[in-house]
C-alpha positions in Angstrom: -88.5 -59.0 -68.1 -91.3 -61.0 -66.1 -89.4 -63.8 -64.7 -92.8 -66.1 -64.4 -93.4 -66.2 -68.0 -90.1 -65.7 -70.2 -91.2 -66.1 -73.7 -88.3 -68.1 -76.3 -87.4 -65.5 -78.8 -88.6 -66.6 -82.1 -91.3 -68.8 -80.7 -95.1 -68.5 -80.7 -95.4 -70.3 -77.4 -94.4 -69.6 -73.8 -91.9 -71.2 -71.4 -92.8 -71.1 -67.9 -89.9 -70.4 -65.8 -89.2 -72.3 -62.5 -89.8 -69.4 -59.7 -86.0 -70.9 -59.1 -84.4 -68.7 -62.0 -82.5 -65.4 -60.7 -82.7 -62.6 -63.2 -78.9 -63.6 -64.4 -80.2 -66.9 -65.3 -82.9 -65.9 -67.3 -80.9 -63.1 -69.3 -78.5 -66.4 -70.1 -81.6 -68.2 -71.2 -83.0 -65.5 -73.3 -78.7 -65.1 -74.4 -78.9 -68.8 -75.8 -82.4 -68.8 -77.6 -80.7 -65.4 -79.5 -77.5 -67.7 -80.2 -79.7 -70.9 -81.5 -81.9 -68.9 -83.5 -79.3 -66.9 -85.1 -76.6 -69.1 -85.6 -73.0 -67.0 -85.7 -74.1 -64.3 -83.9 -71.7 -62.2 -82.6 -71.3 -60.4 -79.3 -72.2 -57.3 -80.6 -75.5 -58.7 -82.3 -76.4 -59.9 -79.2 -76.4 -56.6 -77.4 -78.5 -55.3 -80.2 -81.0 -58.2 -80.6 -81.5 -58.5 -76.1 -80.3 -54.6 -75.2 -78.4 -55.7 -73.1 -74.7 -53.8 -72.3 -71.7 -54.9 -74.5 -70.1 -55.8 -70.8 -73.3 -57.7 -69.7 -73.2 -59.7 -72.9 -69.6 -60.4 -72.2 -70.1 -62.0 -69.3 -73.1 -64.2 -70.2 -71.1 -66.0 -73.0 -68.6 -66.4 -71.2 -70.3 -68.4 -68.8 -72.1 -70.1 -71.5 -68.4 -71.2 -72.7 -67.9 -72.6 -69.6 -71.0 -74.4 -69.2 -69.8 -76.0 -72.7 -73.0 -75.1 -74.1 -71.6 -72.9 -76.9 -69.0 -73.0 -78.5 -66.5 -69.7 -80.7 -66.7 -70.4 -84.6 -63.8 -68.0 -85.8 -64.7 -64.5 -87.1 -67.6 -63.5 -88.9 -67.7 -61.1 -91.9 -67.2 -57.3 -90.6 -66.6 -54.6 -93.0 -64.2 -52.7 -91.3 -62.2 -53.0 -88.2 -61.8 -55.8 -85.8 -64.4 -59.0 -87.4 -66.6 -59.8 -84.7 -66.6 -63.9 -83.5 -69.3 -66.0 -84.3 -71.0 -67.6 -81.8 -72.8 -71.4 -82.1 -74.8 -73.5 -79.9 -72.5 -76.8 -79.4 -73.5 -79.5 -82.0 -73.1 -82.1 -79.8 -74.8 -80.5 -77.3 -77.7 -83.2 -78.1 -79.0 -85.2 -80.5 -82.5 -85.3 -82.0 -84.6 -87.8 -84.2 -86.8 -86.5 -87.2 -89.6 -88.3 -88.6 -91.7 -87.3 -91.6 -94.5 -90.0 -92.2 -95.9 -89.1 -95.7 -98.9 -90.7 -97.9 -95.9 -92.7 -99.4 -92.9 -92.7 -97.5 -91.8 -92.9 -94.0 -88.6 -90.7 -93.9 -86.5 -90.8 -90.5 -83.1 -89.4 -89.7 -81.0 -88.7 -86.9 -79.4 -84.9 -85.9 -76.4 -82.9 -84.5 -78.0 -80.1 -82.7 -77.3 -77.5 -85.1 -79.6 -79.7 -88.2 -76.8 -81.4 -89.7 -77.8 -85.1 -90.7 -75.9 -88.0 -89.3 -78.0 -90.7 -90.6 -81.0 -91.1 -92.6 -83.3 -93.3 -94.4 -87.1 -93.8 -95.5 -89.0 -96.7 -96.5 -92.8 -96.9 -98.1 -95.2 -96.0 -95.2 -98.0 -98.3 -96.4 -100.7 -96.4 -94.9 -103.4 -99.2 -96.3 -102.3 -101.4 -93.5 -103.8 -99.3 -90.7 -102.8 -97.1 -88.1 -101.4 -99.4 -85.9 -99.1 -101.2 -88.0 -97.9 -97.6 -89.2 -96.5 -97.0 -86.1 -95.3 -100.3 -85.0 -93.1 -99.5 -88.3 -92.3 -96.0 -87.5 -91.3 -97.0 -83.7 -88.8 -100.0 -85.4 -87.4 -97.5 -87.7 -86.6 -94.7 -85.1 -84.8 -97.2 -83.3 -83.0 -98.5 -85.4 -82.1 -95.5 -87.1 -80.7 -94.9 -83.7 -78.8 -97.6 -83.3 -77.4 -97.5 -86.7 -76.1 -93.7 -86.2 -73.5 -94.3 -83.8 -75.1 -92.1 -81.5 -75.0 -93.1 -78.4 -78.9 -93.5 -77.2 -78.4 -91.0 -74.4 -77.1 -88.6 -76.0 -80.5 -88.4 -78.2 -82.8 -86.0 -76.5 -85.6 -85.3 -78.6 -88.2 -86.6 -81.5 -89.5 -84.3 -84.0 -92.4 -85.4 -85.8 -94.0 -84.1 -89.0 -97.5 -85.8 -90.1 -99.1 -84.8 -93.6 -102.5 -85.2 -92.0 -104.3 -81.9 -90.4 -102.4 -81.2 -87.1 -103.2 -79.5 -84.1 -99.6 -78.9 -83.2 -100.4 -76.9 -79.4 -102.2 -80.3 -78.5 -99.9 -82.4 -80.0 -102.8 -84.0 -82.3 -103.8 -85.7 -85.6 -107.0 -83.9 -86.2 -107.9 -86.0 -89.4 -105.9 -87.0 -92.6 -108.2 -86.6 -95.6 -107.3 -89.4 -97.9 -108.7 -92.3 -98.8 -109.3 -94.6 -96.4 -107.5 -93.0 -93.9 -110.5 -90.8 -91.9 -111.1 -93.2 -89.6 -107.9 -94.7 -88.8 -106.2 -90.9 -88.0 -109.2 -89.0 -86.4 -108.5 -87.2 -83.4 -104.9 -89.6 -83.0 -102.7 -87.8 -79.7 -99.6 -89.1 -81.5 -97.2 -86.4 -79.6 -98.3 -88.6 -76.2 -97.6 -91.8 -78.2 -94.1 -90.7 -79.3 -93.5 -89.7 -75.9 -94.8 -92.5 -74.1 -92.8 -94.7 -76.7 -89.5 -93.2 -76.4 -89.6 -91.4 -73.1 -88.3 -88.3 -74.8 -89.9 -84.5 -75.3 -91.8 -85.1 -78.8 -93.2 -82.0 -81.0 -95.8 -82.4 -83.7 -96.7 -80.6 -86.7 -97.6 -80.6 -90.0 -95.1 -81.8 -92.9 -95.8 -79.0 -94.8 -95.0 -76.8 -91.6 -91.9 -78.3 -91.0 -90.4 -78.2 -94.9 -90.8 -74.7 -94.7 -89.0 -74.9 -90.8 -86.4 -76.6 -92.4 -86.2 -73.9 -95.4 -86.3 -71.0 -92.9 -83.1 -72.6 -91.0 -81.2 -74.8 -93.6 -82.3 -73.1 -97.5 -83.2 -70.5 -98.9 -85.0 -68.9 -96.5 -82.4 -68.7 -93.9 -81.9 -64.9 -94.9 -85.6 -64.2 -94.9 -87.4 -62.8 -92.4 -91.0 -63.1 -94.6 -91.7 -65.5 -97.8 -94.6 -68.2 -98.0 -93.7 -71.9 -98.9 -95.6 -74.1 -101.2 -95.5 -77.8 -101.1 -96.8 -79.4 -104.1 -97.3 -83.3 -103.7 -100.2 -85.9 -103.1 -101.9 -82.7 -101.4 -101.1 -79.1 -101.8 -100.1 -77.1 -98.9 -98.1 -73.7 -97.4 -97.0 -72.3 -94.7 -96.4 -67.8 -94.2 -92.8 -67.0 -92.3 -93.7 -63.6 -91.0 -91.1 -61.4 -89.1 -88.9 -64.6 -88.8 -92.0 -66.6 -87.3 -94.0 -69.3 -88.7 -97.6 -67.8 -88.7 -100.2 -70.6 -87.6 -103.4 -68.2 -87.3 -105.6 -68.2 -83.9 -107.2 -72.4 -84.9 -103.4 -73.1 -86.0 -104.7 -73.9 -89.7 -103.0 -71.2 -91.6 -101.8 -72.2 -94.6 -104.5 -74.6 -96.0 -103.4 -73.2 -99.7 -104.6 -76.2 -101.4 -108.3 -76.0 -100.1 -108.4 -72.6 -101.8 -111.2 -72.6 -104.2 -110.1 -72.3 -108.1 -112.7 -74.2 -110.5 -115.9 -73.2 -109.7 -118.4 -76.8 -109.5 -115.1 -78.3 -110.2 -114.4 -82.3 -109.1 -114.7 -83.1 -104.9 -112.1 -82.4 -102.8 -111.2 -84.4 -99.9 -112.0 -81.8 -97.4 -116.1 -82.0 -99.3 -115.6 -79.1 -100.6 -115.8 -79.0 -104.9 -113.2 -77.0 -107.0 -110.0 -77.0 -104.6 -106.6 -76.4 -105.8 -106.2 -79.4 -104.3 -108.6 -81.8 -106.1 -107.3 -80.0 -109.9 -103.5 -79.7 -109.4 -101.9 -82.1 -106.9 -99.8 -84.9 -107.7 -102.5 -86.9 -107.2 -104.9 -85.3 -109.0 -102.7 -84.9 -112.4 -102.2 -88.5 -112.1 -105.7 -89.6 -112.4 -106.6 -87.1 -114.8 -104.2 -88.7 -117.0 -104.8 -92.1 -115.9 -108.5 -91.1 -116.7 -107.4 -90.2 -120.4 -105.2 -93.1 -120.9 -108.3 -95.6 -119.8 -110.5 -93.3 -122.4 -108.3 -93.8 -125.0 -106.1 -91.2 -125.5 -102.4 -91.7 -127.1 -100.0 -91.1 -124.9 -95.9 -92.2 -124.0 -97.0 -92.4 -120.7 -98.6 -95.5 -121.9 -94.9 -97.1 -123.0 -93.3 -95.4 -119.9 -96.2 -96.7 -117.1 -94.6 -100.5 -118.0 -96.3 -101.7 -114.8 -100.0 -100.7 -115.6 -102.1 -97.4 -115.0 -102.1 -97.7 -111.5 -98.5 -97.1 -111.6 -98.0 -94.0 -112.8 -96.0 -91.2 -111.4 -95.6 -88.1 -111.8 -91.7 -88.3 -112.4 -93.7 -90.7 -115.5 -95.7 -87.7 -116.6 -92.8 -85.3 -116.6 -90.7 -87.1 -118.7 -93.5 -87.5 -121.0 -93.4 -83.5 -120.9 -90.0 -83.7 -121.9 -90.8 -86.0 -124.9 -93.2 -83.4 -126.1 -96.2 -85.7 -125.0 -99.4 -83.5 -125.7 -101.6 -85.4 -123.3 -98.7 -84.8 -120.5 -98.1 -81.2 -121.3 -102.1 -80.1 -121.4 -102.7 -82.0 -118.0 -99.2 -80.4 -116.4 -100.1 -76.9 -118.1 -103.4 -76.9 -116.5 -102.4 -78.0 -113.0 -99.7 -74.8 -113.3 -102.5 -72.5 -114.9 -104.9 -73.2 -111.4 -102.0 -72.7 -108.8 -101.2 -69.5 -110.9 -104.7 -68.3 -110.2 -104.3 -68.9 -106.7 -100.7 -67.9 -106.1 -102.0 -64.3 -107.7 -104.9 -64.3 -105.0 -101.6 -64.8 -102.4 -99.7 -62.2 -103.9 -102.5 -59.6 -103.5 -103.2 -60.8 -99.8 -100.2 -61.0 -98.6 -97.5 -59.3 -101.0 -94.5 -61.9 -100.3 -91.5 -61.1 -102.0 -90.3 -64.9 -102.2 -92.5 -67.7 -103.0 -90.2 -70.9 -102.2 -91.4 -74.3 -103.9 -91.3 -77.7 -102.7 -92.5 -81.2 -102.9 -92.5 -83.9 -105.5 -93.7 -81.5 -108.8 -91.7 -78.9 -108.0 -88.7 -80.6 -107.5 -89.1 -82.9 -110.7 -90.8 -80.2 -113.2 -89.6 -76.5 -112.4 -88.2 -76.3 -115.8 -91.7 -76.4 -117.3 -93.4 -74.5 -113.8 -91.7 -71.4 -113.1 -92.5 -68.9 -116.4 -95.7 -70.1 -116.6 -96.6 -69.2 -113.3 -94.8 -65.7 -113.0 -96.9 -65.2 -116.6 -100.1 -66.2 -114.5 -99.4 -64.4 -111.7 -98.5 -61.2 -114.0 -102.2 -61.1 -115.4 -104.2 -61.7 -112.3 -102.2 -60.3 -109.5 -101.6 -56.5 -109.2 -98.5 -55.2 -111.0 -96.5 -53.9 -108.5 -97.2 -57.0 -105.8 -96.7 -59.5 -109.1 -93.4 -57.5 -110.2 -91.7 -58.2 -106.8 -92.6 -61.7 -105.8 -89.8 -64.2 -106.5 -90.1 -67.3 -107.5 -87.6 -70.1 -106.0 -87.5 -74.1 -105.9 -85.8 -75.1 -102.6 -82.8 -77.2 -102.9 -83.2 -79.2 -99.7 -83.4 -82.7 -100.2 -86.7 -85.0 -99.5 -85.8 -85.0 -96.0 -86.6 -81.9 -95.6 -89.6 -82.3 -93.6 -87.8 -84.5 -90.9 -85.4 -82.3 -90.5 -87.7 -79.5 -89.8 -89.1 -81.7 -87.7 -86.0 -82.4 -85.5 -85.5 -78.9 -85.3 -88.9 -77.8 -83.7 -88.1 -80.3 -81.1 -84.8 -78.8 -80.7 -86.6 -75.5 -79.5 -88.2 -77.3 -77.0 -85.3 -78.8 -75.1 -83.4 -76.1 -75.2 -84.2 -74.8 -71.4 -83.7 -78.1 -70.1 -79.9 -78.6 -71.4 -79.3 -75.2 -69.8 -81.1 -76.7 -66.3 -78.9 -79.7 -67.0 -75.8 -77.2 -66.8 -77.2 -75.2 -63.9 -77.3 -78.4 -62.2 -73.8 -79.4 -63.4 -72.3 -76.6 -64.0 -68.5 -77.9 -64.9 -70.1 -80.9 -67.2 
């Protein structure tokens, strides 16, 4: 192992190691990443997943123990013999503070370690009022979220932040966030330096779509998968690819940019300039103004009895209950939106050949009923058989804090090394 530039298992980025660490400190390190990213991992795991020797393993958690960094969970499932004991990274080993701010909704919680919520809440983001006031808001909600947790402030060691604009998560920046009237106000925005100069605590960035799929690696349905792509399906469109365990970012860190796939040829303008994105014919916010479009033209619809505010109100949980009330305006609109991220999901499953697609985001969660067959039907015609045969199709299950709480635990990665240098310190802590 080269002790100047020990690499966190699972991770795509390097932690430099202070020339202080002894080769015994460093196999502990590398012991504690295995036991974080694989929670109840037993000894013997362990020795396969690091090589190093039953004994050697022994000794390392055993010293972890005493360090109070980990803690013994009872037995995991064995199916013979003596059952192995799980092993856990302490929950209370720190706290950490997601934050998800959305086109609509500013979504905050507060987590144990190990992803479990211990508070949360969200409020209306009202990104019309500028930048500034965003974050003035976000900054009162993060502490007061805080507060109102009951945990203590310093026991909170971390903010995890997940942004819906395009992110350049190495540099901790908001590259742009194509929406309307929004260009200006988030172009080239360093907001990991502003959480941190805020808070005074380590801060990761990504994007929200990034982090949902973090969040369904660790805590849904992907926690078993080692390689499946997720698909978020809101105002915008976006994915993110889990390859060998590891999110995939691509050399630029913009992998993932499924809803800027081209799918109608001359179709309407996207907000990236481009014409004919998935984006721009079956987001959220694109079936809402085509029907809003229809409704001003004319068209008979429930939507108009169910929109009770006006047009501009619409939503799309309004749409989909149309669909259920065997509206034909809502059921051509939702059945065209699903026909163009067919097209694109069968270009997916011949690039890629993922044998779990996992859904998320407002549309999915609201509308799978009238999503999923139509799609694997899609997918059936265009895609190659075989690749189309074994591709699965799932809705995740994880609530609409999903992307905070992948955002809490990126940052939980990060902090890692320094509650272990907080134990070498203080070793009897």
């Amino acid at each position: 192992m080269n002790l100047n530039n020990f690499k966190v298992p699972g991770s795509s980025q390097a932690t430099q190691a202070p020339q202080t660490y002894c080769k015994s400190d460093l196999n502990e390190l590398n012991v504690l990443y295995q036991i974080c990213a694989r929670p109840t991992i037993s000894r013997i795991e362990l020795s396969k997943h690091t090589g190093l020797s039953p004994a050697c393993i022994g000794g390392i958690v055993n010293r972890l123990l005493r360090k109070r960094l980990i803690v013994e969970s009872g037995p995991t499932f064995a199916a013979q013999g003596r059952k192995p004991v799980a092993l856990l990274v302490r929950s209370d080993a720190a706290y950490l503070v997601g934050v998800d701010i959305g086109s609509y909704m500013l979504r905050v919680i507060v987590t144990d370690f190990l992803g479990r919520n211990i508070y949360k809440t969200e409020t209306a983001s009202r990104l019309s009022e500028g930048r500034q006031r965003v974050l003035a808001r976000t900054f009162h909600t993060v502490q007061k979220a805080i507060r109102d947790s009951g945990v203590p402030k310093s026991h909170v060691k971390g903010i995890g932040v997940a942004h819906s604009g395009v992110v350049d998560s190495v540099n901790g920046l908001i590259l742009s966030y194509p929406r309307p009237g929004q260009m200006a106000q988030w172009k080239n925005v360093p907001l990991r330096d502003i959480f941190e100069e805020q808070f005074g605590l380590p801060a990761t960035l990504e994007d929200s779509t990034r982090t949902m799929a973090v969040a369904e690696r660790h805590f849904g349905l992907g926690i078993n998968l080692s390689d499946f792509v997720f698909v978020s399906v809101g105002i915008g469109i976006g994915a993110a690819i889990f390859i060998d365990g590891k999110l995939y970012r691509g050399p630029g860190g913009l992998a993932g940019e499924f809803g800027h796939m081209t799918v109608k040829e001359n179709g309407p303008r996207c907000s990236c300039g481009n014409y004919g994105c998935l984006e721009a014919v079956a987001s959220c916010a694109a079936i809402i103004q085509t029907v809003r479009h229809a409704l001003q033209q004319g068209v008979d619809s429930k939507i108009h009895d169910l929109a009770k505010e006006g047009l501009e109100r619409i939503t799309i949980e309004m749409i989909v209950q149309a669909v259920r009330e065997n509206d034909s305006l809502a059921f051509r609109v939702l059945d065209e939106a699903v026909s163009h991220i067919g097209v694109a999901l069968a270009d997916v499953a011949n690039l890629l050949n993922p044998r779990v697609v996992i859904f998320g985001g407002p549309l999915f969660q609201q509308a799978q009923e009238f999503l999923l067959g139509p799609l694997r039907r899609m997918i059936k015609q265009r895609a190659l058989e075989k690749a189309a045969n074994e591709m699965e199709l799932k809705v995740s299950s994880l609530g609409s804090e999903a992307a905070a709480r992948g955002a809490a635990y990126l940052v939980s990665q990060r902090i890692l090394e320094s509650l272990y240098l907080e134990k070498l310190e203080r070793p009897m802590d």
